[in-house]
N, C-alpha and C positions, 0 to 999 in steps of 0.2 A: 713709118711703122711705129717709133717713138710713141708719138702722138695720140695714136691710135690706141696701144695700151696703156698710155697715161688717162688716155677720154677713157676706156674702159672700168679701169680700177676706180675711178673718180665717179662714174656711176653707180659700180657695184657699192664702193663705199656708201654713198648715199642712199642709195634703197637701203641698204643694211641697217644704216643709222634711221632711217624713216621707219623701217619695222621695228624695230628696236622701241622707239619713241612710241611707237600703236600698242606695245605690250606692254610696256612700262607703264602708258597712262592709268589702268587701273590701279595700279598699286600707289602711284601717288594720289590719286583721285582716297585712298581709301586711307592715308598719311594725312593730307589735305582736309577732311573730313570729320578723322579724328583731331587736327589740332586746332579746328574751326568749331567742331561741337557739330557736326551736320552729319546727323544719321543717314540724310538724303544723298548726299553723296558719297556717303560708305556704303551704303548698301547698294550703289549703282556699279561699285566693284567687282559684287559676288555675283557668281553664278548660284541659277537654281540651287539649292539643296548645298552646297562647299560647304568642306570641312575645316574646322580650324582644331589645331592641338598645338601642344605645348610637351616641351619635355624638362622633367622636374628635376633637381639636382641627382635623383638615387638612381635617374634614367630611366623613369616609369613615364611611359606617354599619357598625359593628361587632355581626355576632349574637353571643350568648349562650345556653346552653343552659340551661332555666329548671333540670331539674334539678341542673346543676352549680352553677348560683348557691344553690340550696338546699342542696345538700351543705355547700359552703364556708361558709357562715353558719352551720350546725349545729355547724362549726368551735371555734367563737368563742364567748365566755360570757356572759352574761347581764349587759345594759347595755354592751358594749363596741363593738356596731353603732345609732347611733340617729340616723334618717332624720326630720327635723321638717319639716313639709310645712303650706302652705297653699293651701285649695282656694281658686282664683282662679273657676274658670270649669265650669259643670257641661253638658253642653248633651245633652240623650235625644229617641229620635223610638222611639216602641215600644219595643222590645226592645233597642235601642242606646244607648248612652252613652259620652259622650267629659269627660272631664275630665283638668284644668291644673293643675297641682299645681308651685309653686316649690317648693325645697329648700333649707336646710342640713344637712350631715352631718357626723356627729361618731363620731370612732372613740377608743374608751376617755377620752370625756370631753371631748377635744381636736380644735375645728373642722379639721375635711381641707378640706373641697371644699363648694362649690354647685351649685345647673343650678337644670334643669325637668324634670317630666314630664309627658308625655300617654298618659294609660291612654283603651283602649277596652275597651269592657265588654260583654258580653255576658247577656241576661237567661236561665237555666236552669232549666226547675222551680221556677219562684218565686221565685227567685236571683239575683242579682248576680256574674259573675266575671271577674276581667279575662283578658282575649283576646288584649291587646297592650299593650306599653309601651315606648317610646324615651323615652331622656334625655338631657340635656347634663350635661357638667360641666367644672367651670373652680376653680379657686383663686382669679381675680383678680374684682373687679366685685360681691363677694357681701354679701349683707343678712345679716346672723346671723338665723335664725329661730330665735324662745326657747321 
């Protein structure tokens, strides 16, 4: 019987880590992208129509237009945008998914800024893509992510 719930848990694990990794990939596809300079692979992140905003020091939600944020990273060259991210928190009911992602950011090498983000994710055709994202960000209080 042992056995049996070890081969259990041992699969549940792994599916779990396998879904996990299927919701994830956009978000690094969209990390990935921005620090390669490839619009094409950020925007294979978003879903239709996703929102992007940000939240400013005074706690005013500021939007963002997803393609304007992609235009201006296509900017920029290759390794000069790099967003290092760990997931904290995954949490899915069907076809939804919300994960927590702390941050360091680094522009041409040299630590900018910290925060967080919370992507919501939508499942497409067998797909992952994210639907929304707000972030923080601050200079002060920040963990280097390596």
């Amino acid at each position: 019987m042992n056995k049996l719930v070890a081969l259990t848990l041992a699969f549940g694990t792994f599916c779990f880590g396998q879904q996990n990794q299927d919701i994830e990939k956009p978000i690094r596809n969209l990390f990935s992208g921005m620090k390669n300079a490839d619009p094409a692979l950020m925007k294979s992140a978003f879903a239709e129509g996703a929102i992007l905003q940000t939240i400013t020091k005074d706690g005013t939600v500021k939007n963002e237009n997803v393609q304007e944020f992609m235009d201006s990273v296509s900017k920029f060259s290759k390794d000069d945008l790099d967003e290092r991210i760990i997931v904290e928190a995954v949490h899915t009911d069907g076809g939804l998914a919300s994960v927590f992602t702390p941050y360091s950011f680094f522009f041409k090498g040299k630590f900018s800024h910290c925060g967080a983000n919370s992507f919501q994710l939508v499942k497409q055709q067998n797909d992952w893509k994210i639907q929304y994202i707000i972030d923080t960000r601050r200079k002060e209080n920040c963990k280097e992510i390596k």
